[in-house]
C-alpha positions in Angstrom: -18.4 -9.2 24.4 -18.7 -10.3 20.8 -16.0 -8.4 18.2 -16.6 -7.8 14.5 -13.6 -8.0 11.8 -14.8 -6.2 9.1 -12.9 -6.2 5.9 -13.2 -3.9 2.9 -11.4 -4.6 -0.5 -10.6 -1.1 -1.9 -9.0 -2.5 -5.1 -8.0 -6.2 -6.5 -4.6 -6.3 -8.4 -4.5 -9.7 -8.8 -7.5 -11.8 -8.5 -5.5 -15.3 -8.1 -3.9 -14.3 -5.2 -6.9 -13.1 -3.9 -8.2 -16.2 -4.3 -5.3 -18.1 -2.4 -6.0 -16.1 0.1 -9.2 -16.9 0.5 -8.7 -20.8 0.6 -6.1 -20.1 3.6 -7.9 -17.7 5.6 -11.0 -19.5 5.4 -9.9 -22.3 7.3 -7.8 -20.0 9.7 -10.4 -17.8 10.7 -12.7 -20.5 11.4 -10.5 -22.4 13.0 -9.9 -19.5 15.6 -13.8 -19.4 16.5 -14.9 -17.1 13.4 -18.2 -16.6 11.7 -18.3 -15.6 8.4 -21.9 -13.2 8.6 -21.1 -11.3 5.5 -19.3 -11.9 2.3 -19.3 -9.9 -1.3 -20.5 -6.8 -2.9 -23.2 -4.4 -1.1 -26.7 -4.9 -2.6 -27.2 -0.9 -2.1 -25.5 1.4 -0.7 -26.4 4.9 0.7 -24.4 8.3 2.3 -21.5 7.5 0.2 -21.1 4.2 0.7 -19.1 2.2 -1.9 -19.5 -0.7 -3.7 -16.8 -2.5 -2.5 -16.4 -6.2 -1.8 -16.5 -6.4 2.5 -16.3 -9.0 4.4 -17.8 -9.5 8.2 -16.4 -12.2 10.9 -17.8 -12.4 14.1 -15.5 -13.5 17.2 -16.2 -13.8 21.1 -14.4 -11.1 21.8 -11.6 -8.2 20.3 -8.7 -10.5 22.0 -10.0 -13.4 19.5 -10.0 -11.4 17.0 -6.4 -10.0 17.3 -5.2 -13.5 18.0 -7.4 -15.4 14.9 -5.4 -12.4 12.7 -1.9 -12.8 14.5 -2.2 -16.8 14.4 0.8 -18.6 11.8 -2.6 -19.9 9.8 -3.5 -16.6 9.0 -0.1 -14.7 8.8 0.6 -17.5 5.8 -3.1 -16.2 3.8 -1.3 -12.8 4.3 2.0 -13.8 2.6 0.0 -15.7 -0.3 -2.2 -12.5 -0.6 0.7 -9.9 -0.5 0.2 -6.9 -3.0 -2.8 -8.9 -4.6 -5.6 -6.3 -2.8 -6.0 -3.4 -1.1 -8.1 -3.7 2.3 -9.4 -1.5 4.6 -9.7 -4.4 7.9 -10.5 -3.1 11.4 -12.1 -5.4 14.2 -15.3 -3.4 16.1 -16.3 -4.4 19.7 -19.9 -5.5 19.6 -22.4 -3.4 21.2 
């Protein structure tokens, strides 16, 4: 069964090491069998919702997931990111 990560930025401190991030976990997350479907700023939003940057990865399964986060490629965009955002990341069995 497919697994979603799904990543909300809640508030950027520091864009450049946002952005280091991103050129690290690119790579990582694809190279673990992710699919970026979603990345940036809602185009509407409704019941609350918040404008917030998200980001959606598709995997092959929640054990994928865990692993493609838990893997050294992806541990090292963590470091580079470190107090640079705050997120909101949770991975969602696919239904």
């Amino acid at each position: 069964m497919s697994a979603y990560w799904i990543c909300i930025y809640k508030a950027v401190h520091d864009p450049d090491k946002v952005a280091a991030y991103a050129e690290l976990a690119g790579p990582a997350l694809r190279g673990a069998g992710g699919t970026f479907l979603a990345r940036g700023v809602p185009e509407a939003t409704f019941e609350k919702g918040e404008a917030t940057r998200t980001v959606v990865i598709e995997f092959e399964s929640v054990d994928a997931a865990v692993a493609a986060h838990d893997s050294a490629g992806y541990q090292e965009a963590l470091r580079a990111l470190g107090d640079g955002a705050e997120r909101d990341m949770r991975i969602v069995p696919g239904a």
